[in-house]
N, C-alpha and C positions, 0 to 999 in steps of 0.2 A: 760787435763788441767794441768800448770804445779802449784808446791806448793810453789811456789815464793811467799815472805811476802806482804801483801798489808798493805800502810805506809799512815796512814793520815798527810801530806805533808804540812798541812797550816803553813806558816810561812817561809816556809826552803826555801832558794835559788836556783834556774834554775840555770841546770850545763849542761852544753853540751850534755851528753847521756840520757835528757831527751827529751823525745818525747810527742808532744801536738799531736792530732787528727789533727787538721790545718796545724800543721808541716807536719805531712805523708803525709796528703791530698795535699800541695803544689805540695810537689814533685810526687806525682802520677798526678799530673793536668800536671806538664813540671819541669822539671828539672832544667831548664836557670831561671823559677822565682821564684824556690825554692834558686837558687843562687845568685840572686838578692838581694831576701829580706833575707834571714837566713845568708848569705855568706860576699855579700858584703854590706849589709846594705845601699842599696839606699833611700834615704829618701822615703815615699809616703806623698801623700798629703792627708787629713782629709778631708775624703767624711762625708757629713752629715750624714748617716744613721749609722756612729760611734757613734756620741754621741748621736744621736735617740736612738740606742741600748742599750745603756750603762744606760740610765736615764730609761727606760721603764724596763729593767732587775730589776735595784736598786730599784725602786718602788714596785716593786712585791716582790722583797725579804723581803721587809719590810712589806709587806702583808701579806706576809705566814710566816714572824717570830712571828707576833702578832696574828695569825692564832692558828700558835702548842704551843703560851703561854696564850689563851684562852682568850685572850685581844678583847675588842668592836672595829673593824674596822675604823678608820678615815679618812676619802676620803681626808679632805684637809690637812690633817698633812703630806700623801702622796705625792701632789700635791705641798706641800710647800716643800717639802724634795729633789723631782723631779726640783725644779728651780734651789734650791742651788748647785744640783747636775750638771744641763743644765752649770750653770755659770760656774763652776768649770773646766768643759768640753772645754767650749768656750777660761777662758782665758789660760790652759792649752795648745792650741792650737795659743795665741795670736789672738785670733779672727780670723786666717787663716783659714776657714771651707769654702767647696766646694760640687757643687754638683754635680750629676753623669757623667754630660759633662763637670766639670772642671773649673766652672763660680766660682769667688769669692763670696760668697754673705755676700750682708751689714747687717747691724743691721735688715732692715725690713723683710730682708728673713728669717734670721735665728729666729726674734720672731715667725713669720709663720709656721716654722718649730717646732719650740717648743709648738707651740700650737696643729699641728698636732701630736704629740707626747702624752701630754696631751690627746687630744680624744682618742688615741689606749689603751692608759691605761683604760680611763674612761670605754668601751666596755668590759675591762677585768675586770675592778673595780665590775663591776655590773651584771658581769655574776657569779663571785664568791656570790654577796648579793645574787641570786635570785638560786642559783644550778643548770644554765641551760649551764655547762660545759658536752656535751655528755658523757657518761663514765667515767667520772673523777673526783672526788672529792677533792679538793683542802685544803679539812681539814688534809685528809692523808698524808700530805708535811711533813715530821718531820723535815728535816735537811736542808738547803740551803746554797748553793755555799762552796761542800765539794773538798777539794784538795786532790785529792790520786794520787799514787803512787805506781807501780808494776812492778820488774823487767823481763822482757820478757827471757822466758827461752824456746827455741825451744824443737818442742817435737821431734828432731831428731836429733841436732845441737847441743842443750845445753844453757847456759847461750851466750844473744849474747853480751853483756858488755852495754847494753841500757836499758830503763825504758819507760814505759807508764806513763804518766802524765796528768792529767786532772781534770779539775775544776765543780761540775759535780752542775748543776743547782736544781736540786732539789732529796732527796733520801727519800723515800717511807717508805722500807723497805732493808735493808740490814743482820737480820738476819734469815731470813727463809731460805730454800734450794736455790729457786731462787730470787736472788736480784729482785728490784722493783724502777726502776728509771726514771726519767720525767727532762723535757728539755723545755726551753719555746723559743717559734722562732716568730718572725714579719714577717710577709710575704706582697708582693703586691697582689692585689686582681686581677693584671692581669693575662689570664690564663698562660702565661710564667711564673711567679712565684711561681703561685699554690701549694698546698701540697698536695698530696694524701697517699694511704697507701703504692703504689709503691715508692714514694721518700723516704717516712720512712726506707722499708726496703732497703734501697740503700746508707742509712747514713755512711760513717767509725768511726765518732761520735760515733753510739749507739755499734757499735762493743769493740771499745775502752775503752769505759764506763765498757760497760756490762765484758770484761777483765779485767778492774779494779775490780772490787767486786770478782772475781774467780770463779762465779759461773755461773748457766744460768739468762738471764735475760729478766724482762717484760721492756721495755722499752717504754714511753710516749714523745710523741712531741704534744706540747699543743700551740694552733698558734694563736697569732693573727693580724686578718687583718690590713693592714693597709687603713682603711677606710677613704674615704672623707666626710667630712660636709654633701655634701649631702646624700651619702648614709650610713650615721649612722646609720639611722633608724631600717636600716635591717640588721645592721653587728651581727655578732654569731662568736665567739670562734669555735675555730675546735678541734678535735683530734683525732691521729693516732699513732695505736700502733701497734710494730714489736719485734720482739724476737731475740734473741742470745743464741746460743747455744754451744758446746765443739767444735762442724765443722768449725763453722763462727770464732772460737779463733785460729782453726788451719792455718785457710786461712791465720788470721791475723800472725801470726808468720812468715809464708813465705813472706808476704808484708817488713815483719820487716824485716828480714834476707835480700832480696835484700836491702832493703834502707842501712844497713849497710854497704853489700859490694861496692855499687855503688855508694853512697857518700863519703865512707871513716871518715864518723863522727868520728869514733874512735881516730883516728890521727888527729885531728881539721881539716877534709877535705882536706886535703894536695893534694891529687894524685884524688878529684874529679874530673870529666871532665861532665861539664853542657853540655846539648842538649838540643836544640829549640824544643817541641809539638804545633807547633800553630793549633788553632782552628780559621782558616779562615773565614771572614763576606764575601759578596759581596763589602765592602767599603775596608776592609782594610787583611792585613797578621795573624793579630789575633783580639780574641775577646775586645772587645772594653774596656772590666771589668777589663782587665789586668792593673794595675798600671805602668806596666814596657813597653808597648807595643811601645812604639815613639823609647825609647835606644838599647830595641831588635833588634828592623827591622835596625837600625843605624849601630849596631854592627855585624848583623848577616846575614842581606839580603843584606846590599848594599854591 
């Protein structure tokens, strides 16, 4: 592992040799929509489960800051924090939010949606009251939504003139031998969206993270459903834990090393050359999730 300093980053400005976990992930998903969206900045459209995200996150963090400041819990200070949050979202957006096929949707969808939003907290709300989070205690959060920052230095290559960056959703423990870090994820309760302990250890997230701190790490994915009205009843919090260790930092450095040469980051991408990976449907030339999928095929298949 290399001795590169790690920089708690909150505050400081995104400069081009920083690298998010999403960012590498792009570009290992396809290169053309890594150029897309990092490159040329094509707009996307505000799918709902944005600002679903975004208000269900904020809620929790304000959960477990009153959590490690040993503050009484208030469901609806949360809830009312959560709307301001929802609006803020919405007119940010100019009320342009869409969902997964692309519909605009009016006022009544999107209170529908914020109400769904609402219930996935409430499920998390009250699994924290009652401790029936599998293996995971939720009082042990010390820290949430830490920005760091570590410069990637190959363990064969050297400094590669880039940085990992990442906003780390909840941290444990960071001074023992091995970090201790936890991530909170919405999932659909279809089995396509599933989480298991195989998607865990499959994350480049928890490799990234766990690179961040320098050391080995426990890493938590604490998930929850996104449950319907009606099956509330039975919804339950999951969790799944996976490890990182000095191998999974090595693998990461060569992923880094190619990104560097093969995009040319260095030089503001000047001499990249994007390539199509599509991930084929029976409907269409790629996956349907793609934001960019319509000006691809445009650009690139006809």
């Amino acid at each position: 592992m290399n001795q590169s300093e790690v920089i708690r980053s909150n505050g400081m400005p995104w400069k081009l040799p920083d690298i998010s976990p999403s960012k590498l992930g792009t570009w290992l998903t396809c290169p053309m929509k890594f150029y897309y969206n990092y490159i040329r900045r094509i707009p996307r459209k505000s799918k709902i489960f944005f600002p679903q995200g975004t208000v269900v996150h904020y809620a929790v963090e304000l959960l477990h800051n009153d959590l490690a400041a040993g503050k009484t819990l208030d469901k609806e200070y949360y809830l009312m924090k959560m709307e301001e949050c929802w609006l803020d979202e919405v007119e940010r957006e100019r009320g342009e939010i869409y969902d997964n096929k692309g519909n605009l949707l009016n006022e009544k969808n999107l209170k529908f949606h914020f109400k769904e939003t609402e219930r996935w907290f409430d499920v998390y709300f009250e699994a924290v009251e009652n401790n029936t989070i599998p293996n995971f205690d939720p009082a042990s959060v010390k820290e949430t939504e830490i920005d760091l920052l570590r410069e990637v230095v190959h363990h064969t290559e050297g400094p590669l003139g880039v940085n990992i960056r990442g906003k780390i959703d909840w941290v444990i423990d960071l001074d023992s031998d091995v970090a201790k870090l936890a991530d909170l994820k919405t999932a659909s309760t279809h089995w396509m969206g599933r989480w298991s302990n195989i998607k865990a250890d499959a994350q480049l997230q928890a490799t990234c993270y766990g690179y961040l701190t320098g050391k080995d790490c426990d890493f938590s994915y604490v998930v929850i459903p996104k449950v319907s009205e009606k099956d509330r009843a039975k919804a339950s919090i999951e969790h799944y834990q996976t490890k990182r260790t000095s191998k999974d930092y090595i693998a990461l450095e060569d992923i880094v090393f190619n990104f560097v040469k093969q995009t040319d980051v260095l030089n503001n991408y000047k001499d990249f050359v994007p390539y199509c990976n599509p991930s084929p449907t029976m409907y269409s030339h790629c996956n349907r999730l793609c934001d960019f999928t319509e000006l691809c095929y445009e650009e690139n298949y006809k």
